[in-house]
C-alpha positions as CSV (number, residue, x, y, z in Angstrom):
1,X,4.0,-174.2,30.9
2,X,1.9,-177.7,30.6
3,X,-1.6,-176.8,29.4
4,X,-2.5,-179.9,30.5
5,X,-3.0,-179.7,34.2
6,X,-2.6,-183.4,36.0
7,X,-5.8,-184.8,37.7
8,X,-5.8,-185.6,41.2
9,X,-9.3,-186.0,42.8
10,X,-7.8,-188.1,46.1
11,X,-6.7,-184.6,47.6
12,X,-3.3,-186.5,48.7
13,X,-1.4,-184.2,50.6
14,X,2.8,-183.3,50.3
15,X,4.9,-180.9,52.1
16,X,7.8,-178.5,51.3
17,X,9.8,-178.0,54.9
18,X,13.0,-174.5,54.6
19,X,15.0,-175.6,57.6
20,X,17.9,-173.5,59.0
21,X,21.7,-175.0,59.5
22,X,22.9,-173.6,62.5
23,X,26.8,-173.2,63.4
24,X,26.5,-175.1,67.1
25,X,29.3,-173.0,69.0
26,X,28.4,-169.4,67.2
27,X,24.1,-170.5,67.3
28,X,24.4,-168.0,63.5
29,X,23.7,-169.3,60.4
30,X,26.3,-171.9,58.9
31,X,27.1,-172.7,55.0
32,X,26.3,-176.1,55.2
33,X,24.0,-177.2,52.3
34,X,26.3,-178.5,49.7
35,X,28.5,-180.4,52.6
36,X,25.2,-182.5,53.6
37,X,23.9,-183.3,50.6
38,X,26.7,-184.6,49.5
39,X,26.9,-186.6,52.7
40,X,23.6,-187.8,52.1
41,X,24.5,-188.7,48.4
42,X,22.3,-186.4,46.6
43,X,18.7,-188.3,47.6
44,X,15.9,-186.9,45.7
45,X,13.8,-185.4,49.1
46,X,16.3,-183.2,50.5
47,X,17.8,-179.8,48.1
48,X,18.9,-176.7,47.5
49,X,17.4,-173.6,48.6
50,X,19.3,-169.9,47.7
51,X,21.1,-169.6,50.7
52,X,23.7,-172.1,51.4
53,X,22.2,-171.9,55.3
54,X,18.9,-173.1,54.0
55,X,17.9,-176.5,53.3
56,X,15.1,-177.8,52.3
57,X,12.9,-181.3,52.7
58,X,10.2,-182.2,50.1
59,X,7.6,-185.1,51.6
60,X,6.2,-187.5,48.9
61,X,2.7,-187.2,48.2
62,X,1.1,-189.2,50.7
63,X,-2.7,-190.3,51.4
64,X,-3.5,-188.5,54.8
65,X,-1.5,-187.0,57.2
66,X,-0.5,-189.6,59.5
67,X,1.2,-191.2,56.3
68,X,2.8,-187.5,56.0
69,X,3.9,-187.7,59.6
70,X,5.7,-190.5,59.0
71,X,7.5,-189.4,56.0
72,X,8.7,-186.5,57.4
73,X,10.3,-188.1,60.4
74,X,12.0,-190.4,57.9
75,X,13.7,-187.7,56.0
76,X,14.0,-185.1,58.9
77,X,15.9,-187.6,61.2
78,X,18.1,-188.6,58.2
79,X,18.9,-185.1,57.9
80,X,19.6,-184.2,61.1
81,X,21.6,-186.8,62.1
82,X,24.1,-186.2,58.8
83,X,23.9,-182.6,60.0
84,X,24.9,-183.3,64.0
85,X,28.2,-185.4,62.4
86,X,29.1,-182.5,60.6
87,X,28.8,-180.1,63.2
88,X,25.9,-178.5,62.6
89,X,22.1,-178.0,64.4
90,X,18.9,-177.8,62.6
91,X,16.1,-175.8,63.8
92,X,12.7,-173.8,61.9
93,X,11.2,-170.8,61.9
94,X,10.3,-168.3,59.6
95,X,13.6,-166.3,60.4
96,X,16.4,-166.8,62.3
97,X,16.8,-163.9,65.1
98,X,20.0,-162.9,64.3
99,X,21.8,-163.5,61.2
100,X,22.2,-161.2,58.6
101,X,21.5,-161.8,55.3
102,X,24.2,-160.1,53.9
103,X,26.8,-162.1,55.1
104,X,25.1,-165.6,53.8
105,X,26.7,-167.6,50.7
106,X,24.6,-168.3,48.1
107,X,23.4,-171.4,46.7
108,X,25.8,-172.8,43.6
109,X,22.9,-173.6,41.9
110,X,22.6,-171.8,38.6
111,X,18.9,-171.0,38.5
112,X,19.7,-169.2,41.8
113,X,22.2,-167.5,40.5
114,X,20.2,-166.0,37.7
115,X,17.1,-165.0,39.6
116,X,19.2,-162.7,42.0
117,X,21.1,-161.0,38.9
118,X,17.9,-160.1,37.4
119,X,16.0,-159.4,40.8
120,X,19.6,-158.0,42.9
121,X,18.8,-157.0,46.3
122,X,15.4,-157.3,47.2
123,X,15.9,-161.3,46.3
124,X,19.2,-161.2,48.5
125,X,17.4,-160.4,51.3
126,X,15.2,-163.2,51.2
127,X,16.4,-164.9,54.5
128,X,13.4,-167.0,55.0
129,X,12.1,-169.9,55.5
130,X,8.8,-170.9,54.2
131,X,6.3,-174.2,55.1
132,X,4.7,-175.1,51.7
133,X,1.6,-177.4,51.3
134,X,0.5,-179.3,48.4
135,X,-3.1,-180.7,48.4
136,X,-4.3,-182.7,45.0
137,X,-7.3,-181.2,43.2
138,X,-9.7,-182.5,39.9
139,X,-8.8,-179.9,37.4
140,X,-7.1,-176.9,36.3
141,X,-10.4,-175.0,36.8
142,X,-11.2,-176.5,39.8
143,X,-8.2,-175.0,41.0
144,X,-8.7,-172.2,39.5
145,X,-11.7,-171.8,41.9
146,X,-9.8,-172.9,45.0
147,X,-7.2,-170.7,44.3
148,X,-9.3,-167.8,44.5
149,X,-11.8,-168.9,47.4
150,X,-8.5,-169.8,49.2
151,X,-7.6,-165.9,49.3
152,X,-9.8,-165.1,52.5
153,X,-8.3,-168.0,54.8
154,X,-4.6,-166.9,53.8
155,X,-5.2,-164.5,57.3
156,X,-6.1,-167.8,58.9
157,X,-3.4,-169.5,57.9
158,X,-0.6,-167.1,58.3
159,X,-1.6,-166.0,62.1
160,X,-1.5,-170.0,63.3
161,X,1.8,-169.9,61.8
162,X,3.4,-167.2,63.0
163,X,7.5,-167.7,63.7
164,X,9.5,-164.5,63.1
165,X,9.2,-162.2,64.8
166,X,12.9,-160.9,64.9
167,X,15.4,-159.7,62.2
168,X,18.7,-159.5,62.4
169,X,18.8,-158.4,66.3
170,X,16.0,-156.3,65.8
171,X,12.2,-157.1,67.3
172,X,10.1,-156.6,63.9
173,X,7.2,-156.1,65.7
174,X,5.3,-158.2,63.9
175,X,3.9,-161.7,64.2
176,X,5.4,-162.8,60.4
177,X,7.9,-160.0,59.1
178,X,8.9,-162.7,57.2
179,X,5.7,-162.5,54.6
180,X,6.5,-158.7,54.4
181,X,9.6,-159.4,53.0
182,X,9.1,-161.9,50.8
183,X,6.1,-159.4,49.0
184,X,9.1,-157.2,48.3
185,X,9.6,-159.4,45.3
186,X,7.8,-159.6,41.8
187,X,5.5,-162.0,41.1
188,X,5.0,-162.6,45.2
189,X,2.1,-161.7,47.8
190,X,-1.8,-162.6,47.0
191,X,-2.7,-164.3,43.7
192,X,-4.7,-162.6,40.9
193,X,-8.4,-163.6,40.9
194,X,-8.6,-165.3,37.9
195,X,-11.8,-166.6,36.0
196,X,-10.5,-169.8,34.3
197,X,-7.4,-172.4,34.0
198,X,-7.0,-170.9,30.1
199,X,-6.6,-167.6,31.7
200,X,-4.0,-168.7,34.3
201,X,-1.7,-170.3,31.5
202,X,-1.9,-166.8,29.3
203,X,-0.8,-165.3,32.4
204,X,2.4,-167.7,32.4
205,X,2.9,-167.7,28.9
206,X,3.1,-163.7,29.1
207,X,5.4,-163.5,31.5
208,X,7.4,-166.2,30.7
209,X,7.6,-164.5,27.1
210,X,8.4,-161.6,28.3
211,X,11.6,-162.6,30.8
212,X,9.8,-162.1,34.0
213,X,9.9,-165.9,34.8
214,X,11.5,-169.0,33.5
215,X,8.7,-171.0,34.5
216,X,5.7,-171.5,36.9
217,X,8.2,-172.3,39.3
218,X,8.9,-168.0,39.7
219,X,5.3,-167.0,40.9
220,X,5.9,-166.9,44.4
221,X,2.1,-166.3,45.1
222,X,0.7,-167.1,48.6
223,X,-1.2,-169.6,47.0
224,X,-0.3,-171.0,43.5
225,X,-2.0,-173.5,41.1
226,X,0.6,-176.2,40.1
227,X,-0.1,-178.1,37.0
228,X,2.9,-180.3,37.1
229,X,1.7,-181.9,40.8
230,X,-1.8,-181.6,40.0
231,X,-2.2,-179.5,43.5
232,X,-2.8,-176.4,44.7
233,X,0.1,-175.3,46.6
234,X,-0.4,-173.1,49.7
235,X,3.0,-171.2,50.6
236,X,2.3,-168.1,52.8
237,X,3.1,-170.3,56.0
238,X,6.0,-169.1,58.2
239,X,8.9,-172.5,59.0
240,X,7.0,-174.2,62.5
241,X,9.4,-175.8,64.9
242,X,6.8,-178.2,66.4
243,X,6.3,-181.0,64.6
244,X,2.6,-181.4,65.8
245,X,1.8,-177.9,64.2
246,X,3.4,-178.9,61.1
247,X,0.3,-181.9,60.8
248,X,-2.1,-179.6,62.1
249,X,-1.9,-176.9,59.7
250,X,-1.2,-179.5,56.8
251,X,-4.2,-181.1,57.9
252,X,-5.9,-177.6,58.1
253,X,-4.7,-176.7,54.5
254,X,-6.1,-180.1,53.4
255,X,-9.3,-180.3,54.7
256,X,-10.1,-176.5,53.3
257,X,-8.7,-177.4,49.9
258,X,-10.8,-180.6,49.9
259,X,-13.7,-178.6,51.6
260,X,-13.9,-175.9,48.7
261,X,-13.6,-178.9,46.0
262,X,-16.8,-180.0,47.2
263,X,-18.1,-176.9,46.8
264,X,-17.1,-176.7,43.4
265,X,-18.4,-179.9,42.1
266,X,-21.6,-179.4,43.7
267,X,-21.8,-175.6,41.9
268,X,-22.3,-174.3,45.5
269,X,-21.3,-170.3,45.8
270,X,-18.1,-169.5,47.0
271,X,-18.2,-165.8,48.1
272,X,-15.1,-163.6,48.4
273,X,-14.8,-160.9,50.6
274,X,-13.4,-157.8,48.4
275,X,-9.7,-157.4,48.0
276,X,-9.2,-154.4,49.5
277,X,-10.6,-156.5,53.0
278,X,-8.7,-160.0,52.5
279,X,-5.5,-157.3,51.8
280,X,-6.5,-155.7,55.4
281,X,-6.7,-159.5,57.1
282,X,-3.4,-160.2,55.9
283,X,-1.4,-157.5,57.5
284,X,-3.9,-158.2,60.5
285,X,-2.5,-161.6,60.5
286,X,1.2,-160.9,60.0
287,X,1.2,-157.8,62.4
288,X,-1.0,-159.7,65.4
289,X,-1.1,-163.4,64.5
290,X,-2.8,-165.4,66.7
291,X,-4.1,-162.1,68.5
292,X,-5.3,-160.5,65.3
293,X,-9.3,-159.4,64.8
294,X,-10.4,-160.4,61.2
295,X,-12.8,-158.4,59.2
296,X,-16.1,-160.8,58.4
297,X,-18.2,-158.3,56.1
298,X,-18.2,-155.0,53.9
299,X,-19.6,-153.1,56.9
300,X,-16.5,-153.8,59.2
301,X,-17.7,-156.8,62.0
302,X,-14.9,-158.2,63.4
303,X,-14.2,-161.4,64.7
304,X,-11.0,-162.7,67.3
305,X,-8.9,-165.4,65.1
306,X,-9.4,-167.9,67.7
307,X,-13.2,-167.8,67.0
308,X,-12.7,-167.6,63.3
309,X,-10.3,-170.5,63.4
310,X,-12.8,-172.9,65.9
311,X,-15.6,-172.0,63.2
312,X,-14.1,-172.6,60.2
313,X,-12.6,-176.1,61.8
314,X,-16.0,-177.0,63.0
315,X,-17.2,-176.3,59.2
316,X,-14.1,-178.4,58.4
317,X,-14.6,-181.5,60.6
318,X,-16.9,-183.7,58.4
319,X,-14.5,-183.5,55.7
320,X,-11.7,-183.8,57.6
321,X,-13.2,-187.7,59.0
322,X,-13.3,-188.7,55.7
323,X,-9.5,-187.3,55.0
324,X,-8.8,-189.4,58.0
325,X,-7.4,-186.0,59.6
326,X,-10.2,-184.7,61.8
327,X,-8.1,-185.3,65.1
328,X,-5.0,-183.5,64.2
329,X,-7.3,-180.7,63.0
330,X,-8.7,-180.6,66.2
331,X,-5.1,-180.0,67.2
332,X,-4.7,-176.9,65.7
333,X,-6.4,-175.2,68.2
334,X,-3.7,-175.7,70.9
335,X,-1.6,-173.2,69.2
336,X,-4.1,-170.6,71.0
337,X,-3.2,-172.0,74.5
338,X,-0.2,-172.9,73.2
339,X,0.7,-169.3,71.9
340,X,3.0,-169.5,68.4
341,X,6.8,-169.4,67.8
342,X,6.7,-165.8,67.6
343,X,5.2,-165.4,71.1
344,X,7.2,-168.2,72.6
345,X,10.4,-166.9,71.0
346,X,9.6,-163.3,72.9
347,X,8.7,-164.9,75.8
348,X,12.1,-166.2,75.9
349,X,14.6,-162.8,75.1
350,X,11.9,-161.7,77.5
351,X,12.5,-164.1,80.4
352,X,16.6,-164.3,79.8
353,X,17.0,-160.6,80.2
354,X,17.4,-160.5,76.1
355,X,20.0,-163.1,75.3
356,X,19.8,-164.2,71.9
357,X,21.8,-167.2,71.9
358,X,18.6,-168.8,74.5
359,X,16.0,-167.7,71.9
360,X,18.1,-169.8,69.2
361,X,18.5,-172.9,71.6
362,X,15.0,-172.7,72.7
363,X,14.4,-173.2,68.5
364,X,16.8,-175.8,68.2
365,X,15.4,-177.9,71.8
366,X,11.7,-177.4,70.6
367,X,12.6,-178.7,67.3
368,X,14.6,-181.6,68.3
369,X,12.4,-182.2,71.4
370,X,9.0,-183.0,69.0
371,X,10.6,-184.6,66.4
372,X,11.7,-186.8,68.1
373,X,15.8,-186.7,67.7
374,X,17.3,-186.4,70.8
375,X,17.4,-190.3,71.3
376,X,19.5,-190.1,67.7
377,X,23.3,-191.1,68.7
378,X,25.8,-189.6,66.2
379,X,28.7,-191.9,65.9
């Protein structure tokens, strides 16, 4: 691991997008990764995830996020129309409703290969599909310090996120089952509280020494320092459909990490609420979502995550102007009106008497409806 960690004081902001390939006729998963990349001759953006049915686009690291807006059309309309001439559909969420995970093919990528011989099943159940969000920072102990205030907004961030509800046929009945099987890994769920950068790279070192990891690349923490980028890297968000929540919780994610720099290089105090509590949010979060009550203190007050959220975006705001984001933060809060994937999706086996195939076309139409690729002709 670099001990140097790469300066990046402009808070530019990139994205990491797990989209699902979807067989059209069957609406389950479809092996379909290696045939599109190679249609797409290999470009840099668009790779590998562990499941052949998983693909994944990385943003470049863009100034604000209309820039990142932009981007992502570029690369997800690429994608998608290489996908619709192959037969496929593309759709996200955090899981898909149906398909099973033992009956996916696994990526032919060799370091995918070796993570699930030394993990076995609990990394071949890892049908997921993530939303990560880079956000540049100054240093490795300013990030250090983010990383750690960072830990009591997780709640926040997973409940406006909220997309999977269902598992293999079954109603989870949660708002995110997805982050409670992804913490049935090593090296996965909420960060360590660390007290300096040094101390993060002897944590590396020691496990990289050790064979746990290969590299940084294998702590699959909800939120993760990333020397390499220079960011801090905010993963615990389920897959979105809607393209305008996808810029509203980057610009969410990026106006807190640029909020807490401040912080920092003022010396302000950053408070944490005890483990044990930002634990307690989380499954609050994953089990309720939007819906969920958050513990505010060490005497149990509670507040609804719809007033948490308007509060912390009102704290948010100024820096958000000067991130040139403030108006798709503002947007984040029609996800309460709104309701998230996971209560559409219900809403939908709900309303067609519990036919799966509509909750999977409702996926794909949302998705293709706001990002704008219906008007795409496939020749």
């Amino acid at each position: 691991m670099p001990s140097v960690f790469k300066s990046n004081k402009h808070h530019t902001v990139g994205v990491e997008l797990e989209l699902q390939i979807i067989d059209k006729n069957t609406k389950e998963l479809a092996t379909g990764t290696t045939k599109i990349i190679k249609a797409l001759n290999n470009p840099p953006n668009v790779k590998h995830e562990l499941f052949e049915s998983v693909i994944e686009i990385n943003s470049s690291p863009c100034a604000n996020v209309s820039e990142l807006r932009d981007d992502l059309l570029k690369h997800v309309k690429s994608l998608h129309n290489c996908a619709s001439k192959l037969g496929f559909q593309i759709t996200m969420a955090g899981t898909h409703p149906t398909s099973n995970w033992a009956f996916q093919e696994i990526s032919p990528i060799k370091r995918y290969q070796e993570i699930i011989d030394r993990i076995q099943m609990p990394v071949k159940r890892m049908l997921i599909f993530g939303f990560h969000v880079h956000v540049g920072v100054g240093s490795g102990d300013e990030a250090i310090v983010i990383n750690n205030a960072l830990m009591d907004y997780i709640p926040h961030l997973l409940a406006v996120s909220c997309s999977s509800p269902y598992w293999a046929r079954r109603d989870s009945g949660m708002e995110s089952y997805r982050v409670k099987i992804m913490e049935t890994l090593p090296t996965t769920g909420l960060p360590f509280n660390l007290h300096s950068y040094e101390e993060y790279i002897d944590l590396v070192n020691v496990l990289k020494k050790a064979g746990t990891i290969k590299s940084i690349r294998e702590i699959w923490w909800d939120v993760r320092p990333h020397p390499d980028f220079g960011t801090i890297e905010v993963r615990v968000c389920d897959a979105m459909p809607l393209l305008e929540d996808v810029i509203s919780v980057t610009a969410f994610i990026q106006s807190l990490v640029a909020h807490l720099a401040k912080m920092y290089r003022r010396r302000d105090e950053i408070g944490h609420l005890p483990s044990f509590l930002i634990r307690e949010n989380k499954w609050r979060a994953a089990r309720y979502g939007a819906d969920a009550n958050l513990i505010m203190d060490s005497i149990g007050t509670t507040i609804k995550m719809k007033d948490a959220v308007q509060k912390l975006i009102n704290e948010l705001e100024p820096t958000a102007v000067e991130l040139k984001a403030d108006k798709e933060l503002k947007n984040l809060m029609q996800v309460f009106s709104r309701g998230t994937s996971s209560k559409r999706q219900r809403k939908i086996f709900k309303e067609s008497d519990g036919n799966w195939n509509a909750v999977i076309d409702s996926l794909i139409n949302e998705f293709e409806d706001s990002w704008q690729l219906k008007k795409i002709t496939v020749e």
